[in-house]
C-alpha positions in Angstrom: 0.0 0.0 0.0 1.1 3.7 -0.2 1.0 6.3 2.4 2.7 9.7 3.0 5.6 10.4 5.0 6.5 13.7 7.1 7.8 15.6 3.6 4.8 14.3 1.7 6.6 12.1 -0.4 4.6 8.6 -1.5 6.0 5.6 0.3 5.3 2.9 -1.3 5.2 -0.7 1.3 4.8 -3.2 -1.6 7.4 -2.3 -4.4 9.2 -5.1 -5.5 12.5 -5.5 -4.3 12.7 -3.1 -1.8 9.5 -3.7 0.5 8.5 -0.9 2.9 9.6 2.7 3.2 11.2 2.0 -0.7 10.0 5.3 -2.2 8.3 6.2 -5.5 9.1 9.1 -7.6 5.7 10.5 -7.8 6.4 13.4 -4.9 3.4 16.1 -3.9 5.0 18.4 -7.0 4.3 15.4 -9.4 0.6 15.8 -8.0 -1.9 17.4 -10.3 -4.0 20.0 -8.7 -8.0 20.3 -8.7 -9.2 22.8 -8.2 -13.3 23.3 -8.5 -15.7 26.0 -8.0 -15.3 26.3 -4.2 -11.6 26.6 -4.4 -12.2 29.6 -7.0 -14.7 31.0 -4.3 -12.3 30.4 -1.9 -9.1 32.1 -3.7 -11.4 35.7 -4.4 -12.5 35.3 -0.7 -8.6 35.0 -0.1 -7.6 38.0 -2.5 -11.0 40.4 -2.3 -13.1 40.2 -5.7 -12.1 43.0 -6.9 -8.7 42.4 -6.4 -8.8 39.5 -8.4 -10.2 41.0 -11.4 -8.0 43.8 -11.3 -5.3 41.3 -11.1 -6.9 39.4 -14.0 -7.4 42.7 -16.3 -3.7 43.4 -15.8 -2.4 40.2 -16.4 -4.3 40.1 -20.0 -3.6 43.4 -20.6 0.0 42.6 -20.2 0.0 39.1 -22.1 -1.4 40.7 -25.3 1.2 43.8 -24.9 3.9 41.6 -24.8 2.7 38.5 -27.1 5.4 37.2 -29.3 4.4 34.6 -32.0 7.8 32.8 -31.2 6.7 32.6 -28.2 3.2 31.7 -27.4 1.0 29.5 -30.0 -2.3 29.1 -29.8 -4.8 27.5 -32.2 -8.6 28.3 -33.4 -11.2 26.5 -31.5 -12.7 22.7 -33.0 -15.0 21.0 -31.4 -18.2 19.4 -32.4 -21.6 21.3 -32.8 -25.2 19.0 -32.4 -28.7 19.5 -32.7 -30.2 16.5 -30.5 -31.0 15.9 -27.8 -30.4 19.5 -27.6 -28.6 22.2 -29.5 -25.2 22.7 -28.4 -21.5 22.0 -28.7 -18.2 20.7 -27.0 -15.2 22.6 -27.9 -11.3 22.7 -27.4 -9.3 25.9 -27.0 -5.5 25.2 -27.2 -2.7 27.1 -26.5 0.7 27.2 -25.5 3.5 29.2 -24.1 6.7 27.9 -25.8 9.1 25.9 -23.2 6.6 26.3 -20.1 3.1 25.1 -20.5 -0.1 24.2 -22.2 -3.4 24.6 -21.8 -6.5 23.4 -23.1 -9.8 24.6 -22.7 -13.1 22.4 -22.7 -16.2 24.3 -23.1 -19.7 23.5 -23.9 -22.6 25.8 -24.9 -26.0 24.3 -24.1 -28.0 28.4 -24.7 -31.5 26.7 -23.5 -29.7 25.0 -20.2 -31.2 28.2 -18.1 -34.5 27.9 -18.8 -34.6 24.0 -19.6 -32.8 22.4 -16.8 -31.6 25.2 -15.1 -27.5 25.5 -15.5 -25.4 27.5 -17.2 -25.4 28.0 -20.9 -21.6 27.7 -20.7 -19.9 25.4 -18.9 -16.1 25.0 -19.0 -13.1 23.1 -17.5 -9.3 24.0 -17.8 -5.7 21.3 -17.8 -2.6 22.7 -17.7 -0.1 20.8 -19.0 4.1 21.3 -18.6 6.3 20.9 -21.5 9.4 19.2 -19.8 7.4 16.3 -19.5 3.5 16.5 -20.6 3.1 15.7 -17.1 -0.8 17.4 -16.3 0.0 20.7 -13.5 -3.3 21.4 -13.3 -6.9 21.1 -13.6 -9.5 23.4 -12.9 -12.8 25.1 -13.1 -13.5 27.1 -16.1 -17.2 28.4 -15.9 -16.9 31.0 -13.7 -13.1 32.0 -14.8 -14.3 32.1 -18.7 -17.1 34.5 -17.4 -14.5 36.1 -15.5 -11.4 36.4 -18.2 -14.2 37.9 -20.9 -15.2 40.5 -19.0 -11.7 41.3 -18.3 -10.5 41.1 -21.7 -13.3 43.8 -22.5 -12.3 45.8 -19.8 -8.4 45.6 -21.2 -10.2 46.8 -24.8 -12.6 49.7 -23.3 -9.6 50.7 -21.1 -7.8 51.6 -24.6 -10.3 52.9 -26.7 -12.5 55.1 -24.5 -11.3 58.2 -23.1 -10.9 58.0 -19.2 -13.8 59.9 -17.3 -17.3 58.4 -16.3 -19.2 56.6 -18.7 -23.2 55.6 -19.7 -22.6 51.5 -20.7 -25.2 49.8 -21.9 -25.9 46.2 -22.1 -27.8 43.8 -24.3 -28.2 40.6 -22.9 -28.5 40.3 -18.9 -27.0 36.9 -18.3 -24.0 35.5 -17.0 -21.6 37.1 -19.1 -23.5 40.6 -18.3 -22.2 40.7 -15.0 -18.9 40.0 -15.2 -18.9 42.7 -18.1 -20.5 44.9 -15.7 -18.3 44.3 -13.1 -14.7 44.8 -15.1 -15.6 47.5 -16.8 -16.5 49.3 -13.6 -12.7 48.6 -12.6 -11.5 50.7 -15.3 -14.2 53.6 -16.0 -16.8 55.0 -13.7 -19.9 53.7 -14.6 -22.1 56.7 -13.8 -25.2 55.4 -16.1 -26.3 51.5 -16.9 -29.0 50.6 -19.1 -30.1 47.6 -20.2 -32.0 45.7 -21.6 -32.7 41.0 -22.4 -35.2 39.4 -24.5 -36.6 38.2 -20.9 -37.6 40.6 -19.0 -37.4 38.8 -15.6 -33.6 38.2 -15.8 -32.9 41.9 -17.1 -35.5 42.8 -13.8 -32.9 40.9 -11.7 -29.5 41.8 -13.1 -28.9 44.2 -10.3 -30.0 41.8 -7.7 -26.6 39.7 -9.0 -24.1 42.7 -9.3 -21.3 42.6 -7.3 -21.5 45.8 -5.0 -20.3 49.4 -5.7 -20.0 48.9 -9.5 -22.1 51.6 -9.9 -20.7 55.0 -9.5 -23.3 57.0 -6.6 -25.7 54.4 -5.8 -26.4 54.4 -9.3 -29.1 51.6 -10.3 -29.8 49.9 -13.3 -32.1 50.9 -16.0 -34.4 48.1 -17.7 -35.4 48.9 -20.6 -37.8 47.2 -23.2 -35.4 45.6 -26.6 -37.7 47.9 -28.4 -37.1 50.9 -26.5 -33.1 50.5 -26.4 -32.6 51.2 -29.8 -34.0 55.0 -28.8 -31.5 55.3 -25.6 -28.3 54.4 -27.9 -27.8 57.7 -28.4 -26.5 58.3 -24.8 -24.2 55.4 -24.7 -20.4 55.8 -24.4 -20.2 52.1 -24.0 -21.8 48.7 -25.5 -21.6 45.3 -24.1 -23.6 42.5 -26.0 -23.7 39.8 -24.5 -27.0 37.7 -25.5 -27.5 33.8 -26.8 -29.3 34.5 -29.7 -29.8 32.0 -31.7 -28.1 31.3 -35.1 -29.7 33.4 -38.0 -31.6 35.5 -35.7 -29.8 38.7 -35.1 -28.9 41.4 -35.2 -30.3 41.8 -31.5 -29.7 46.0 -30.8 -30.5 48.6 -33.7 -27.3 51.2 -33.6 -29.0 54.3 -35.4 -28.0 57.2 -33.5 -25.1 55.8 -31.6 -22.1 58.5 -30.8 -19.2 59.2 -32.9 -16.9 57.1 -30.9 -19.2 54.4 -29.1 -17.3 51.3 -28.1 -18.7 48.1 -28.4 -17.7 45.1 -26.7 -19.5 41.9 -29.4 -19.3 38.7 -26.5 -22.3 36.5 -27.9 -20.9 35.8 -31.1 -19.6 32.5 -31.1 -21.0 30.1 -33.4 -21.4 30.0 -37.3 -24.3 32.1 -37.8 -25.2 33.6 -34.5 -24.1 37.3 -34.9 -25.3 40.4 -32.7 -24.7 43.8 -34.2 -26.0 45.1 -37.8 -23.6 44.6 -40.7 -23.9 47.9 -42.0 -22.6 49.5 -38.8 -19.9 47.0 -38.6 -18.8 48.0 -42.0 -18.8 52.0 -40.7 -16.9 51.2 -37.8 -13.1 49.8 -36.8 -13.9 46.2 -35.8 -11.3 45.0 -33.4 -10.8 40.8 -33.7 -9.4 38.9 -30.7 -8.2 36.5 -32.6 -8.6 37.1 -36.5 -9.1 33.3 -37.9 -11.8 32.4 -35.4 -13.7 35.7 -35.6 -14.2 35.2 -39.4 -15.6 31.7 -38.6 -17.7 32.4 -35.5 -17.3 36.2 -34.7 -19.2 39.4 -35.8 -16.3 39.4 -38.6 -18.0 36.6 -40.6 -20.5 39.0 -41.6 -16.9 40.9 -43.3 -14.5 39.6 -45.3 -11.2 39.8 -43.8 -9.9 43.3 -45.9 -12.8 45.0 -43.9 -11.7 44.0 -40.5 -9.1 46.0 -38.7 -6.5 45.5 -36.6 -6.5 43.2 -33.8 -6.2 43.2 -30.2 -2.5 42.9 -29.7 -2.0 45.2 -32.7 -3.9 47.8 -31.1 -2.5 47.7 -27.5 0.8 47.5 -28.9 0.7 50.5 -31.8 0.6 53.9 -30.5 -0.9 54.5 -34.4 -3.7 53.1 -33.0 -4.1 55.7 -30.4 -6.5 57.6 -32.3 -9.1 54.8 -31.7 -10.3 56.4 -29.2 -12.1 59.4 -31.7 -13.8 56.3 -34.0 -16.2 53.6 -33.6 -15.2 50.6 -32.7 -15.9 47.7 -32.0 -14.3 44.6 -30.2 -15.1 41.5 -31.4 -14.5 39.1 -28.4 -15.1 35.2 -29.6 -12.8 34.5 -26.7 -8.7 33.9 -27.4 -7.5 30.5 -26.3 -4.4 32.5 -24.6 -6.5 35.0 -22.1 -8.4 31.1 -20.8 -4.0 30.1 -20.2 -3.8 33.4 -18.9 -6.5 33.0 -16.4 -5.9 29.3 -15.6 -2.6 30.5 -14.4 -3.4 32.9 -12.4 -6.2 31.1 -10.7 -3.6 28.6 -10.1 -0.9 30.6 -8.8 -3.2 32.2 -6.4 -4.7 28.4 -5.5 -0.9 27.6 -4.8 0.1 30.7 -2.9 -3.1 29.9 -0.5 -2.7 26.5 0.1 -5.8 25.6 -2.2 -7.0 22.8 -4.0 -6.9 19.1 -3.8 -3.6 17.3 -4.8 -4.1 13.9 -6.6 -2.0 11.5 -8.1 -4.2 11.5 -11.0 -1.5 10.6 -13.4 0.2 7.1 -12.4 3.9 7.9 -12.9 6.0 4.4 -12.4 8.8 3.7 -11.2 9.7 1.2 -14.1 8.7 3.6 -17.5 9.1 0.8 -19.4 6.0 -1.3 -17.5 2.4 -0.5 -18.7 1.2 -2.6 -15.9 3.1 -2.0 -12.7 -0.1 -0.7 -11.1 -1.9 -3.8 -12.0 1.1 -5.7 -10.5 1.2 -3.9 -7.3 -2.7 -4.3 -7.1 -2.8 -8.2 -7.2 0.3 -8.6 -5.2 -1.5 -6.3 -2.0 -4.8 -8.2 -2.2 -2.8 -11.8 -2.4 -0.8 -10.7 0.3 -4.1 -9.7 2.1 -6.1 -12.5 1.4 -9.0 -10.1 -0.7 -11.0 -12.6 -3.0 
């Protein structure tokens, strides 16, 4: 059997050859860590909530400044897509910082799991993987974090291409993603007006209920608008977060008539062949801002461009000072979510997991002793229950 001695190393009392107190290789650091949805809870209990998304807002913010294509790789989203017994899809987000790790996101979006059976449309789990050995660091709870990393990548975007100075954001779509929008953005830019607005009403009543407090700037409360009547209040916006499930060939979802000179928009819905928020025509009178290029003309508000009407992306336009005068134009961010900010935010959620003493440490990986023996475990298994009498 194994146990643990005083410095957490595995001591294995049935290897061959060397019988008890011989020990294995597989030491605590060998362990993977798991880390679930209370141990996230835990870590922003540990750190403050708003600390940990302004940590997270920097840390993107400071990824995309300094990403290096020789350095980091990351690959567009596969996955498959199904109609029955629901409409959904399962999808993998890869990426990879060259000579340290890997990560791959899992995600699945299910957009009639609210009202059908109650969970999340998105649900999502994270592995981190090291490149000395492929040996898997880390796994961990992604729902929450993807919510978590989007809103903070638009908050990086809005931080760049609205002046600083209280703003009036609005927001289509008052789901899970709406908060977390709500509440990043808030980090950066005073929100002194909110209005928005969801195809049902009941979620757009509650959206305050789920705010994080002090987002607003005054006591300021949210204004719930009808979809019909947004389209008149775009006008006083300074900011745009969509954020809705619409389903494929059904938008746009928000009429942008009237909107200011310089509006920024934050597109977060888009995801999916055919499932687009915002009108082409005011895509094609505005800068539209890809996260990643390749997947937003698959899945973003891009596909509704082809690619010479798309303009720069996000690193190109934290990175450029030419791209200063942004902040004068339209624009519009089109967030289908970068495989890099979810290895971004795994890794912090980890090193803050870490630096707490978080998360559960499992051998979840059997590393031998002998590489060369497929079946050592199975060896070691029949040899304790013969030596135990177990039938």
């Amino acid at each position: 059997m194994a146990s643990e001695c005083g410095d957490g190393i595995l001591i294995d009392e049935t290897a061959p050859g060397g019988g008890a107190g011989q020990r294995r290789r597989q030491a605590p650091e060998e362990h993977t860590i798991c880390l679930d949805v209370d141990d996230l809870a835990d870590v922003v209990a540990a750190v403050g909530l708003d600390r940990f998304v302004d940590d997270l807002i920097a840390a993107i913010g400071d990824a995309v400044r300094s990403f290096d294509v020789a350095r980091v790789e990351t690959m567009a989203r596969a996955g498959f897509s199904y109609t029955t017994p629901a409409v959904g899809l399962v999808e993998w987000m890869p990426a990879m910082v060259v000579g340290r790790s890997v990560a791959i996101k899992t995600v699945a979006y299910h957009p009639d799991n609210p009202a059908a059976v109650g969970l999340p449309s998105v649900l999502a789990t994270t592995s981190v993987y090291d490149t000395d050995t492929g040996r898997l660091v880390a796994i961990c709870e992604a729902t929450t974090l993807t919510a978590l990393r989007t809103g903070a990548a638009s908050a990086v975007m809005t931080d760049a291409l609205v002046p600083p100075g209280p703003i009036a954001l609005g927001v289509v779509g008052c789901g899970a993603q709406a908060v977390t929008q709500i509440h990043a953005i808030s980090r950066i830019r005073p929100i002194e007006r909110l209005i928005v607005t969801d195809a049902d009403p009941a979620v757009a009543a509650s959206l305050g209920v789920r705010l994080p407090s002090g987002v607003l700037a005054d006591g300021a409360t949210p204004e719930v608008v009808s979809t019909l009547a947004f389209g008149d209040r775009v006008a006083d916006l300074d900011v745009l977060c969509t954020c809705t499930s619409v389903d494929v060939d059904k938008g746009p979802v928000v009429e942008l008539r009237g909107a200011k000179p310089a509006l920024h928009v934050n597109a977060v819905g888009s995801d999916f062949p055919g499932k687009v928020e915002l009108p082409v025509d005011y895509l094609r009178s505005s800068v539209v801002i890809p996260d990643a290029l390749d997947q937003c003309l698959v899945e973003g508000e891009s596909q509704q461009l082809t690619a010479d009407e798309v303009g720069p992306g996000m690193v190109e336009v934290l990175t450029d000072p030419a791209h200063r005068e942004l902040v004068n134009r339209r624009t519009v961010f089109d967030s289908t979510g970068w495989a890099y900010e979810d290895l971004v935010a795994a890794t912090r959620f980890v090193d803050e997991a870490e630096r707490h003493g978080l998360g559960t440490r499992l051998a979840l990986q059997y590393l031998p002793d002998d590489p060369y023996d497929p079946l050592e475990a199975i060896r070691r298994r029949d040899r304790r229950r013969n030596e135990t009498g177990a039938g």
